[in-house]
KEKE-501116 format. One record per residue (C-alpha): residue in three letters; x, y, z. Coordinates in nm, 4 decimals. Layout:
BEGIN
{r ala, {X, Y, Z}}
...
This chain:
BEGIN
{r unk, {7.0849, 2.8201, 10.4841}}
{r unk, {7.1207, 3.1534, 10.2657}}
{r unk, {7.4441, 3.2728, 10.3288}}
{r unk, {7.4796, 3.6993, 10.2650}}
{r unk, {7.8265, 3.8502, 10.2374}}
{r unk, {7.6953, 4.1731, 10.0931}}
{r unk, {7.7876, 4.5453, 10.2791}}
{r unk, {7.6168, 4.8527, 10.1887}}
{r unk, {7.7884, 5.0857, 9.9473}}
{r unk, {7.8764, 5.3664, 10.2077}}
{r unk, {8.1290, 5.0783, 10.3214}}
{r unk, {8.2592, 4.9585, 10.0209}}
{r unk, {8.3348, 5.3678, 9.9495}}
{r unk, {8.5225, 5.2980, 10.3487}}
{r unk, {8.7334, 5.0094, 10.1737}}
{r unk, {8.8490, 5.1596, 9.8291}}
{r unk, {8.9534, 5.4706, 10.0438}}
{r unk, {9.1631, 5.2120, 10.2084}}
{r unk, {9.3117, 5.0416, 9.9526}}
{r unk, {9.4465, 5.3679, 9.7977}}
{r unk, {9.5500, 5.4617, 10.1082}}
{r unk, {9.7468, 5.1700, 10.2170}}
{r unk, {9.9547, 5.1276, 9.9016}}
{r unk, {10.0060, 5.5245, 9.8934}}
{r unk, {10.1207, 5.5540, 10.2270}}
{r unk, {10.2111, 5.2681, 10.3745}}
{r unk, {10.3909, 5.0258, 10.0975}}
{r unk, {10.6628, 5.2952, 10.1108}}
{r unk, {10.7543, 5.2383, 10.3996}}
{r unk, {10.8429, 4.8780, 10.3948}}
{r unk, {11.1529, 5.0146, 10.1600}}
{r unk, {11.2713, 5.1953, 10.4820}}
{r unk, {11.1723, 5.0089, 10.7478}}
{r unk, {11.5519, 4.8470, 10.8373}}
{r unk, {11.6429, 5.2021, 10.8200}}
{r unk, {11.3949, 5.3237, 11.1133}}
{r unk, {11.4149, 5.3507, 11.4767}}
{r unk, {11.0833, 5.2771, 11.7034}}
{r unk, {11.0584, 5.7038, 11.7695}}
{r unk, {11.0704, 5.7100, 11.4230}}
{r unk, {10.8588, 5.4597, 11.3375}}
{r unk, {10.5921, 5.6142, 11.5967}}
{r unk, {10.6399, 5.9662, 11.4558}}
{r unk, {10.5677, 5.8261, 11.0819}}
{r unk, {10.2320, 5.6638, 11.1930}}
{r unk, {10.1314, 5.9327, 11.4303}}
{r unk, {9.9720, 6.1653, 11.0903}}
{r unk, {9.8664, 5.8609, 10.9711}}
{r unk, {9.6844, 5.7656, 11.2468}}
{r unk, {9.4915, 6.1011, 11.2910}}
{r unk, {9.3687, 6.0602, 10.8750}}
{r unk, {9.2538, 5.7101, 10.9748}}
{r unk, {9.0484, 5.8451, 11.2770}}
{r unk, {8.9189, 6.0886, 11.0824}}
{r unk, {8.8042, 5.8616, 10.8220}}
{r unk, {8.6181, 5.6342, 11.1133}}
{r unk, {8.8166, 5.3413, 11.0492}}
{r unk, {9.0221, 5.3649, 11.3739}}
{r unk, {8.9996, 5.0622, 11.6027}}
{r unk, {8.6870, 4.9024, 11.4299}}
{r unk, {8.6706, 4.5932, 11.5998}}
{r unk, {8.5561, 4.7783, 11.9296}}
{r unk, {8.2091, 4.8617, 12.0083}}
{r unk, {8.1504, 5.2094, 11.9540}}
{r unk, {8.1147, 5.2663, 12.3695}}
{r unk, {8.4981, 5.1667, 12.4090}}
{r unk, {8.6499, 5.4115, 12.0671}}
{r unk, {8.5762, 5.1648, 11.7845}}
{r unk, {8.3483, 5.1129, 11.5109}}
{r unk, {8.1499, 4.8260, 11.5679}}
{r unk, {8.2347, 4.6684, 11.2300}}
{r unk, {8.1768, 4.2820, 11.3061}}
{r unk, {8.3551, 4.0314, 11.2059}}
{r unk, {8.2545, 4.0459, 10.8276}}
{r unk, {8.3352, 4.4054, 10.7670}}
{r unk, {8.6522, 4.3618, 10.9793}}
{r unk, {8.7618, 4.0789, 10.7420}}
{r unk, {8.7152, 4.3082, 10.4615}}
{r unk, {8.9337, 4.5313, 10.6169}}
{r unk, {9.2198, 4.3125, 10.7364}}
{r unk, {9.2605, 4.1658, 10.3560}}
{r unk, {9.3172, 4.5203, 10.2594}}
{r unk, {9.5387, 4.5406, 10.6021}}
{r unk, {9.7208, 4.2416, 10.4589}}
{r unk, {9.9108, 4.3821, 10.1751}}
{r unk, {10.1923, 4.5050, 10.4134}}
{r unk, {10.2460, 4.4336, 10.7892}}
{r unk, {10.3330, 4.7478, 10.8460}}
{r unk, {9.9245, 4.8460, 10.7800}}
{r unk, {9.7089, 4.7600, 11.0677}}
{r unk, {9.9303, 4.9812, 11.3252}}
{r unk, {9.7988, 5.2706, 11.1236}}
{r unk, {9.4639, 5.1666, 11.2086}}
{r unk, {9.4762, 5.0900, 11.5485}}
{r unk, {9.4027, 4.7297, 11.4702}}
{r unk, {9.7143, 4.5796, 11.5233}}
{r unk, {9.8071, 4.2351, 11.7134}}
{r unk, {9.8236, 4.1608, 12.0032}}
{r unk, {9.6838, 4.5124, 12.0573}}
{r unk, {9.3655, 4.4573, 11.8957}}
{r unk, {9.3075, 4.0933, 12.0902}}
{r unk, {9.4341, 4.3052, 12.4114}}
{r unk, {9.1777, 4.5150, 12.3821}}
{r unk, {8.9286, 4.2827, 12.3040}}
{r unk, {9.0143, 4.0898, 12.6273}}
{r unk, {9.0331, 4.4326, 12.8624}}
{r unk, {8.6942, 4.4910, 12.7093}}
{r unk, {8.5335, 4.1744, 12.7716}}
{r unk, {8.7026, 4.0848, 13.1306}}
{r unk, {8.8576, 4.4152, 13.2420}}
{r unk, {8.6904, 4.5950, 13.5213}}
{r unk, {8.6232, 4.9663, 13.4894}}
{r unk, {8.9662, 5.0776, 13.6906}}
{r unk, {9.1545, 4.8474, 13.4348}}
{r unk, {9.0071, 4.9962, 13.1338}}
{r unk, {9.0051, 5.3022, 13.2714}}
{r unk, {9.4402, 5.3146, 13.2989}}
{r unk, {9.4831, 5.0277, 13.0056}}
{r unk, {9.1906, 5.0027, 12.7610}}
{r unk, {9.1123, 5.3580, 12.6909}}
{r unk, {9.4577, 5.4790, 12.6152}}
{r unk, {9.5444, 5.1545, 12.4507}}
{r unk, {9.2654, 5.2091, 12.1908}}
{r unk, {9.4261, 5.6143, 12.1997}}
{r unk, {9.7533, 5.4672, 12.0505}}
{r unk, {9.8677, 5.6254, 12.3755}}
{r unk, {10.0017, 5.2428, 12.5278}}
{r unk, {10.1164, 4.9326, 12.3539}}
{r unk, {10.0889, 4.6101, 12.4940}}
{r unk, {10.1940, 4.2265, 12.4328}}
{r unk, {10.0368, 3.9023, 12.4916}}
{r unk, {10.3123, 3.6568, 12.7088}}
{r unk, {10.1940, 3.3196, 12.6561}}
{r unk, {10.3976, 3.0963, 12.5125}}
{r unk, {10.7388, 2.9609, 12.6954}}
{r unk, {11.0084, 2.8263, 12.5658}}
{r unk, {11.0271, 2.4877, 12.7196}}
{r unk, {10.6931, 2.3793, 12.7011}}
{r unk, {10.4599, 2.3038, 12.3404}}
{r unk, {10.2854, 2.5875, 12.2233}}
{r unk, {10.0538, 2.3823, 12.0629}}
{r unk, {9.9073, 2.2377, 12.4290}}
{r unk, {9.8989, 2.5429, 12.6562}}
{r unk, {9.8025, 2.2867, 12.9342}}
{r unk, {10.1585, 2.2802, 12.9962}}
{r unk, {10.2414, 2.5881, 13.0751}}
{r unk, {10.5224, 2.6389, 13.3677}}
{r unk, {10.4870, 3.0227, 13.4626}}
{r unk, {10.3624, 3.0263, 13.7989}}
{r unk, {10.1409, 3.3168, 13.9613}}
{r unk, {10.1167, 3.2412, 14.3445}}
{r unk, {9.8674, 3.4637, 14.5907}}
{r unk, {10.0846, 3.6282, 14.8330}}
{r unk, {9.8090, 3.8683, 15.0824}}
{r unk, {9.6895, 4.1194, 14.8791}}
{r unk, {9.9107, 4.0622, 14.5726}}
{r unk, {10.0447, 3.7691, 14.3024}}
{r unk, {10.3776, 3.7187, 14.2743}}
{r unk, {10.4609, 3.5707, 13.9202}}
{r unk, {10.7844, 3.3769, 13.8202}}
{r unk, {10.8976, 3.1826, 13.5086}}
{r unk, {10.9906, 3.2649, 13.1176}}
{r unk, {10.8163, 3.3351, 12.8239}}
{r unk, {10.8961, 3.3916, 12.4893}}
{r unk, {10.7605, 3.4630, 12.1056}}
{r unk, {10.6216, 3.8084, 12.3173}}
{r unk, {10.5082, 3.9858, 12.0225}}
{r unk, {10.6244, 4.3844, 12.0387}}
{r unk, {10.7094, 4.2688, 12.4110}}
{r unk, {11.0024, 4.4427, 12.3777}}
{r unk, {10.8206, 4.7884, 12.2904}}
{r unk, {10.5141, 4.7015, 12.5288}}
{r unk, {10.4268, 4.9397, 12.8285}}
{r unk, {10.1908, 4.6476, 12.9397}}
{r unk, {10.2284, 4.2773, 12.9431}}
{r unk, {9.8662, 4.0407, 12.9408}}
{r unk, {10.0317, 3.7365, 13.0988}}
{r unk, {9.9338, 3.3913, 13.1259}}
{r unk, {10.0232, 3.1847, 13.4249}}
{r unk, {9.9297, 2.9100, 13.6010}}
{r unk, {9.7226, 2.9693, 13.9728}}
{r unk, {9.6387, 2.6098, 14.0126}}
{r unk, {9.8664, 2.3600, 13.8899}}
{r unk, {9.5594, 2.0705, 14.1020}}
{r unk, {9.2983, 2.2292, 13.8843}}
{r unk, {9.1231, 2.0850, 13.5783}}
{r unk, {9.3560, 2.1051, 13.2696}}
{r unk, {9.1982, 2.4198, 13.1239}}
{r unk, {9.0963, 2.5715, 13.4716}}
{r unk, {9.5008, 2.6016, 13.5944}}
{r unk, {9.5386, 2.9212, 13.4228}}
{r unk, {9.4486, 3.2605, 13.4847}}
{r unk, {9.5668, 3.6208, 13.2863}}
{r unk, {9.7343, 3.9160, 13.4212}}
{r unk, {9.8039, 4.2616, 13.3755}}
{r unk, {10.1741, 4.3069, 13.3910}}
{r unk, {10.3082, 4.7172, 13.3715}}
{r unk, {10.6871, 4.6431, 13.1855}}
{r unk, {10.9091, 4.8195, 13.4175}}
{r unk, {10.7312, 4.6461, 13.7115}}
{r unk, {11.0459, 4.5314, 13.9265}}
{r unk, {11.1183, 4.1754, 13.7796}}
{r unk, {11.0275, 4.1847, 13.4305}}
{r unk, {11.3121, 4.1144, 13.2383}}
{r unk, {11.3179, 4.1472, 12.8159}}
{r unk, {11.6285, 3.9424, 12.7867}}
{r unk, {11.6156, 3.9768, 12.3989}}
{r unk, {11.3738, 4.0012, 12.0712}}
{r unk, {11.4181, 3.6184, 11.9327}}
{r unk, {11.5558, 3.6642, 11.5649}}
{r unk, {11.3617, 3.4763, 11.3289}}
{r unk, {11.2746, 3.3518, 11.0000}}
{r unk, {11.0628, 3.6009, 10.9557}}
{r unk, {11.2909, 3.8876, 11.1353}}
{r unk, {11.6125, 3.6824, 11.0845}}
{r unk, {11.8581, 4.0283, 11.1660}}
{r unk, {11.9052, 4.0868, 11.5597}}
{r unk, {11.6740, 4.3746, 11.6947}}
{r unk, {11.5787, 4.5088, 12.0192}}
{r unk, {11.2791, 4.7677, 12.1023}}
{r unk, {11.1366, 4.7332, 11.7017}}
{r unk, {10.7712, 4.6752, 11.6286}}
{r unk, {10.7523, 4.3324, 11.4593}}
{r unk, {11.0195, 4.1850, 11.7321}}
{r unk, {10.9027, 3.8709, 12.0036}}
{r unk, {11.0365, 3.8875, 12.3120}}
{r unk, {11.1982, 3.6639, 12.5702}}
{r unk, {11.0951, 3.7487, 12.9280}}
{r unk, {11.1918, 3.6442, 13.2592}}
{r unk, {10.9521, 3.6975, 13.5249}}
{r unk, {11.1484, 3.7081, 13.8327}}
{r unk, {10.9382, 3.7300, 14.1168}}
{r unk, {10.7045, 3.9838, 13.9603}}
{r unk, {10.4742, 4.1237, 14.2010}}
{r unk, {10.1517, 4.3007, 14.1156}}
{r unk, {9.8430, 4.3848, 14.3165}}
{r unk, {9.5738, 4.1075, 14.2969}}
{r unk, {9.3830, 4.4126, 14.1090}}
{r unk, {9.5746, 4.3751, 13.8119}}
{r unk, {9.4285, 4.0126, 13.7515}}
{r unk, {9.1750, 3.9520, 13.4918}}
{r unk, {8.8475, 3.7857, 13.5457}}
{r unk, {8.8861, 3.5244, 13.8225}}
{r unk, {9.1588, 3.2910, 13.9275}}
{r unk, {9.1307, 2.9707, 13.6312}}
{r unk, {8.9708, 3.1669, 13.3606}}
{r unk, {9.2723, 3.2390, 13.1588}}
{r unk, {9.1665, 2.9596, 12.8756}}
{r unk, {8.7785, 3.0981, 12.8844}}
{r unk, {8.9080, 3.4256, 12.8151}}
{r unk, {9.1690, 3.3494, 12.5962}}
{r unk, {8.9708, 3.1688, 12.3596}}
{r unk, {8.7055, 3.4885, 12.3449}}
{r unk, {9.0464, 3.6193, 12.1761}}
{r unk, {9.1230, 3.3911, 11.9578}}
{r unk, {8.8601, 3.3089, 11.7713}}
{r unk, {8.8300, 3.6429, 11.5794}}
{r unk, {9.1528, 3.6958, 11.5616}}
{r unk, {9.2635, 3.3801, 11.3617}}
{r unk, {8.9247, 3.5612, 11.1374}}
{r unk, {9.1278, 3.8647, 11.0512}}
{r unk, {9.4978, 3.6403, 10.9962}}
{r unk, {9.3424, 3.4821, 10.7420}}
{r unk, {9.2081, 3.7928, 10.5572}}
{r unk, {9.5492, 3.9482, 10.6123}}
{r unk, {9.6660, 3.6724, 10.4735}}
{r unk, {9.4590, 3.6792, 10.1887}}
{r unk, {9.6017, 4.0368, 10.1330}}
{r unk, {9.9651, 3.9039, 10.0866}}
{r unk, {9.8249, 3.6225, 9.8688}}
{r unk, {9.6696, 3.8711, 9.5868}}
{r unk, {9.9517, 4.0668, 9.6398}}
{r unk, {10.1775, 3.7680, 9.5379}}
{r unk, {9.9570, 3.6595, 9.2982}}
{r unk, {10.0126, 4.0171, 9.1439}}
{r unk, {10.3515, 3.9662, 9.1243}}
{r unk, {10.3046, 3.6317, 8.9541}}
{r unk, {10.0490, 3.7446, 8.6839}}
{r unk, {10.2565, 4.0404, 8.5814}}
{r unk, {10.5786, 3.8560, 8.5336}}
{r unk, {10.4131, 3.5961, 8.3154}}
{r unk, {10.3128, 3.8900, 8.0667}}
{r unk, {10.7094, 4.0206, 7.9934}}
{r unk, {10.9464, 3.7616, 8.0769}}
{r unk, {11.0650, 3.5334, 7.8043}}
{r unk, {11.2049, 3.1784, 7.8209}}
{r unk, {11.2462, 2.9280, 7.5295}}
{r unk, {11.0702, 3.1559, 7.2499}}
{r unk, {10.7996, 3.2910, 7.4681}}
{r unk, {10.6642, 3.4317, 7.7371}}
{r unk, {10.6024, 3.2538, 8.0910}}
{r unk, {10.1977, 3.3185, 8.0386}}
{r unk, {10.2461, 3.1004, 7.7170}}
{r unk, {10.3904, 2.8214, 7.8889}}
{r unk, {10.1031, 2.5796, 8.0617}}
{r unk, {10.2902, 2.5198, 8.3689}}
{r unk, {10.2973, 2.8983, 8.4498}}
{r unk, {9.9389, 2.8612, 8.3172}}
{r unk, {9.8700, 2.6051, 8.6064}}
{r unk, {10.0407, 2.8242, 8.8387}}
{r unk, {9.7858, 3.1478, 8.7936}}
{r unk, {9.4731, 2.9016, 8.7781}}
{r unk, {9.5460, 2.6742, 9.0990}}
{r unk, {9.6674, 2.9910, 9.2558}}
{r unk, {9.3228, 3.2123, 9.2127}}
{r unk, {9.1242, 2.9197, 9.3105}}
{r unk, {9.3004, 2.8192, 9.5832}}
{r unk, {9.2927, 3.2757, 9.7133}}
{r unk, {8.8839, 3.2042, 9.5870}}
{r unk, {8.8274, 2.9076, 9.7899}}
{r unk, {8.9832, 3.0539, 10.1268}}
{r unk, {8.8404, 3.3923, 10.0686}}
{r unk, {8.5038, 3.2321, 10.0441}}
{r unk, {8.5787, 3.0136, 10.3506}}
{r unk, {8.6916, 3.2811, 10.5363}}
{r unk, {8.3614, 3.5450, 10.4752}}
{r unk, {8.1801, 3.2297, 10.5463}}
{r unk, {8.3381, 3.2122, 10.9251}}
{r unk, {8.3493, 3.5456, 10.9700}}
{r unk, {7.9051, 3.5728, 10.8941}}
{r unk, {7.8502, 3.2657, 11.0781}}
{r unk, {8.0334, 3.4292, 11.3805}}
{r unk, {7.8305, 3.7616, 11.3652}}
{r unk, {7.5031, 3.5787, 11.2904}}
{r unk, {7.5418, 3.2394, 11.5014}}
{r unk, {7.8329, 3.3510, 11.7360}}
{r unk, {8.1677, 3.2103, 11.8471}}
{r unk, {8.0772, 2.8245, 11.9016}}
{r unk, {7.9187, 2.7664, 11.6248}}
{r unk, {8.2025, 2.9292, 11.3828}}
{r unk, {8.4271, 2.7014, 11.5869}}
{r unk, {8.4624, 2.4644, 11.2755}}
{r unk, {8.4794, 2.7110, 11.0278}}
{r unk, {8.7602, 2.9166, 11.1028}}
{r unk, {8.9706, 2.5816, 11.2510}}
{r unk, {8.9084, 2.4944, 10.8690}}
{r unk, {9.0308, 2.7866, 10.7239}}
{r unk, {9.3723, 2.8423, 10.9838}}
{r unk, {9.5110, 2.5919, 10.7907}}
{r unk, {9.3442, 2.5935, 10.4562}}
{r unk, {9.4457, 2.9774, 10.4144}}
{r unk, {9.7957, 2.9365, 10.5407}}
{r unk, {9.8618, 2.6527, 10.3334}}
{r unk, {9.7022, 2.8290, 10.0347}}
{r unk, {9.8791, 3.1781, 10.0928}}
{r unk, {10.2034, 2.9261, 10.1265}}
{r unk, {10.1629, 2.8040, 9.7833}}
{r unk, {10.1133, 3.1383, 9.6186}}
{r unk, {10.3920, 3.2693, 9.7027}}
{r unk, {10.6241, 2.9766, 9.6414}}
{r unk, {10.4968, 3.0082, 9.2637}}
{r unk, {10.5242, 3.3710, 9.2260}}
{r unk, {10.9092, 3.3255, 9.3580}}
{r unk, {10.9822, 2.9961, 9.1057}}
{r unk, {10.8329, 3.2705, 8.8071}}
{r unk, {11.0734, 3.5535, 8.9258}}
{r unk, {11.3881, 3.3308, 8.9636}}
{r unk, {11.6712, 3.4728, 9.1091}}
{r unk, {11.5190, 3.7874, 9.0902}}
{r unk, {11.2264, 3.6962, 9.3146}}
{r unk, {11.5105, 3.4375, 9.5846}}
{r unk, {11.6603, 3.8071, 9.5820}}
{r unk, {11.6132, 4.0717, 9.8655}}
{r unk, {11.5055, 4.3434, 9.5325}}
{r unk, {11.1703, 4.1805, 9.5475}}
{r unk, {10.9478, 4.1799, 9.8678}}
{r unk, {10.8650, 3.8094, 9.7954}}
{r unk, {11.1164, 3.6315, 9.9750}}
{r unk, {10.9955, 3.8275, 10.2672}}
{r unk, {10.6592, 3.7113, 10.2153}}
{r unk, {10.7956, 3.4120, 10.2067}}
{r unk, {10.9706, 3.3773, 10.5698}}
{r unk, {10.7005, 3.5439, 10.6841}}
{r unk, {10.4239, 3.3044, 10.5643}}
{r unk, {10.6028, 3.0032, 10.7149}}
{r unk, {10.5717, 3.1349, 11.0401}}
{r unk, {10.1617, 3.1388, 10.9841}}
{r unk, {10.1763, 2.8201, 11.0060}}
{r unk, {10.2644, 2.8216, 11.3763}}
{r unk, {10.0471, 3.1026, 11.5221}}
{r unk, {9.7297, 3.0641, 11.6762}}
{r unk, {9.8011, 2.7016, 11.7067}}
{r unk, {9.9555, 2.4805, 11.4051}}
{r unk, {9.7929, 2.3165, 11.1040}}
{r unk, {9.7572, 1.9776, 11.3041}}
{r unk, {9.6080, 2.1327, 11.5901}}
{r unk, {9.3479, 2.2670, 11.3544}}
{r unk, {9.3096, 1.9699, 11.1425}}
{r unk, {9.2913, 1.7644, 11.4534}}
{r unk, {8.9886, 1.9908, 11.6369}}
{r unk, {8.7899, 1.9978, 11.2821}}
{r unk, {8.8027, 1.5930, 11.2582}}
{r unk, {8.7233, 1.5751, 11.6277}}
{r unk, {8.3929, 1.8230, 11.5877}}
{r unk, {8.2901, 1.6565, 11.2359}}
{r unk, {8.3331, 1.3026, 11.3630}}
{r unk, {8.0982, 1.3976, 11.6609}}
{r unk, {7.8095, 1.3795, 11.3688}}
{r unk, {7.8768, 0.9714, 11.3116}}
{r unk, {7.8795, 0.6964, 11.4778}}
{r unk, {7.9358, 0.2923, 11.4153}}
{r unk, {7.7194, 0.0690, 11.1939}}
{r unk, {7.5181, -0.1757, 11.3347}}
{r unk, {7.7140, -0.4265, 11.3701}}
{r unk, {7.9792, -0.2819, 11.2381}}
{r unk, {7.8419, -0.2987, 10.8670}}
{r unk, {7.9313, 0.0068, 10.6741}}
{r unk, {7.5856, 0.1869, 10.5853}}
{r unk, {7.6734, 0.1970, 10.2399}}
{r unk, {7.7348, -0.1933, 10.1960}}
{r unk, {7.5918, -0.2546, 9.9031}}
{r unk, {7.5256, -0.6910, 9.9701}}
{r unk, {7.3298, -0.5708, 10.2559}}
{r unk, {7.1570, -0.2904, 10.0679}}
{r unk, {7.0589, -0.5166, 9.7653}}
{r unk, {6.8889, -0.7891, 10.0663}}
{r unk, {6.6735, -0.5046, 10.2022}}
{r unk, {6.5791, -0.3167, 9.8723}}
{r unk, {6.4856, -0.7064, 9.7735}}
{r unk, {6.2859, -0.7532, 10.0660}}
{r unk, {6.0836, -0.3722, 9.9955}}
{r unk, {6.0296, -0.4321, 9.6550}}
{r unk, {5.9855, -0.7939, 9.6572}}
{r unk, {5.6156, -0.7845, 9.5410}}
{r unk, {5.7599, -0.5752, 9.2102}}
{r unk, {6.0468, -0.8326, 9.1735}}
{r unk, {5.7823, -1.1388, 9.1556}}
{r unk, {5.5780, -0.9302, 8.8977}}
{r unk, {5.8973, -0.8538, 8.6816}}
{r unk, {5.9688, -1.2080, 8.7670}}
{r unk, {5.6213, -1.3401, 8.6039}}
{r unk, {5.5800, -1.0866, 8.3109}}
{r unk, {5.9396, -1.2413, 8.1941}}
């Protein structure tokens, strides 16, 4: 299979204009970010924005029909490693999460009243929305459990239960909610999604969860997750998406790209970090020399750009077998690289902090940031085990047991047959000796 990652050059002119453009105008603003307010914030990106649009890079994982670009998934992974360097990026490009995977979902289940008053202004920048899946007393890693209920009353639903980990739920003017319509149904047929306006009667953001990665207290800040109490939330049975038990179907139509571009945002942070690393090696100086002297640092910069290498590579791979074989069959791929990248990214920046010291444990370097915020990548989109577990289950669908339960490979059972092929040869060897 020939495997082609190439783009033409009237692209690659798209990305430089990006990467000058991101570290120019966006890496500032991570200095200042503690110091902003959401208007702010919004009035920052809002020039921005327009130089982005004007550029055709706004909202690029749309089809062109709906306000986007039509990128597919290998250009947009080019993009989101570019996205990467600084979270702060992809709101500037209308690419966001959960916006962009909101989108994505009105687009492919919405019907035309629904993208009519939430698609079209959500690709505008007009509307920001959240994704209210996960609850706190059930395991986000087996959304089979999920409590939230969603119960047909006439011509409505009536919702009731608590979420939580609501990214930007807190700033959202729409809620895509998960709940269960059919707690008899199959497993993955209990579940359906929902369009939830916030200040429908109910809805109640009890707080943004500090965290790790946003460890101060916050409320109504891009960045924050949200706890939410649905409190006998009633919305008209218009605002549901798709039909009643297809909340996993669609949900996984979201996912899949989506863990695509984490992993080339993640591969932003990584060379980012592994900038940081490279350039401290060349100045600092410990026992007579500098770090890039020493082998272990040596170690450091070499496991480090093969380990950014090998998940970059993985990652382009997923990303062209999804355009050019489509969702199922990249299935494997990007389960293999949700882990693999996270863990890599992980390790990069752990080394670029040991070479900085105290200086890089310090809040004067954006590495302990990256950091925090790299542990957490471990848990989105479903954790490493999850992954690991769903790649051993697909690859181990391509064996099965021995005859007899003799390994294939036994070699006392090998040497017997290859005597009995070649057993004419053997009695002429035999009689020439």
């Amino acid at each position: 299979m020939a495997w082609d990652f190439s783009t033409e050059p009237d692209f690659e002119e798209k990305l430089e204009w990006m990467r000058g453009f991101v570290r120019e105008q966006i890496w500032p603003l991570e200095t200042i970010f503690g110091e902003l307010d959401q208007t702010t914030l919004d009035r920052i990106y809002a020039p921005l924005q327009e130089e982005v649009k004007d550029h055709g890079l706004w909202a690029a994982h749309l089809d062109p029909e709906l306000g986007g670009q039509g990128f597919g998934q290998l250009k947009l992974g080019l993009m989101h490693e570019i996205l990467g360097t600084s979270f702060l990026a992809p709101n500037a490009f209308g690419c966001q999460a959960p916006d962009s995977g909101n989108s994505e979902i009105l687009a492919l289940s919405g019907t035309p009243e629904q993208k009519d008053r939430f698609l079209h202004p959500l690709l505008a920048g007009d509307l920001k929305s959240a994704f209210s899946m996960t609850e706190p007393n059930t395991a986000g890693s087996d959304p089979t459990l999920l409590q939230t209920r969603a119960v047909r009353d006439g011509d409505d639903y009536v919702i009731n239960g608590r979420k939580w980990f609501t990214s930007n739920g807190s700033i959202a003017d729409f809620l895509i909610v998960m709940a269960v319509t059919d707690p008899d149904a199959r497993a993955h047929q209990r579940a359906t999604m929902f369009i939830v306006p916030a200040d429908t009667p109910g809805v109640n953001i009890i707080r943004d969860v500090a965290t790790m990665e946003h460890p101060a207290e916050e409320f109504g800040k891009l960045g924050g997750h949200a706890e939410i109490l649905y409190d006998d939330v009633r919305i008209p049975a218009s605002l549901r998406l798709g039909a009643d038990g297809e909340g996993f179907l669609i949900s996984q139509q979201r996912l899949y790209p989506g863990r695509i571009h984490h992993c080339m945002r993640w591969l932003g942070v990584a060379g980012r970090a592994f900038d940081m690393l490279c350039e401290r090696a060349t100045y600092r100086r410990t026992h007579g020399k500098v770090l890039a002297e020493h082998q272990t640092v040596q170690n450091w910069i070499a496991d480090s750009a093969a380990e950014i290498q090998a998940a970059r590579l993985m990652t382009l791979h997923a990303a062209w077998v999804m355009d050019t074989h489509g969702t199922s069959a990249a299935r494997v791929p990007i389960s293999l690289i949700k882990f693999y990248a996270a863990g890599a990214l992980h390790s990069v920046i752990d080394r670029a902090v040991q070479a900085h010291g105290s200086l890089g444990y310090s809040t004067d370097m954006p590495l302990e940031a990256m950091y925090r915020f790299s542990r957490a990548w471990r848990l989105y989109d479903g954790p490493d085990e999850i992954h690991r577990q769903s790649v051993a289950r697909q690859i181990l669908h391509g064996y099965s047991p021995p005859a007899g339960e003799v390994p294939t490979e036994h070699i006392p059972t090998r040497r017997a047959a290859a005597k009995e092929r070649f057993a004419a040869l053997l009695d002429l060897a035999t009689a020439n000796d």
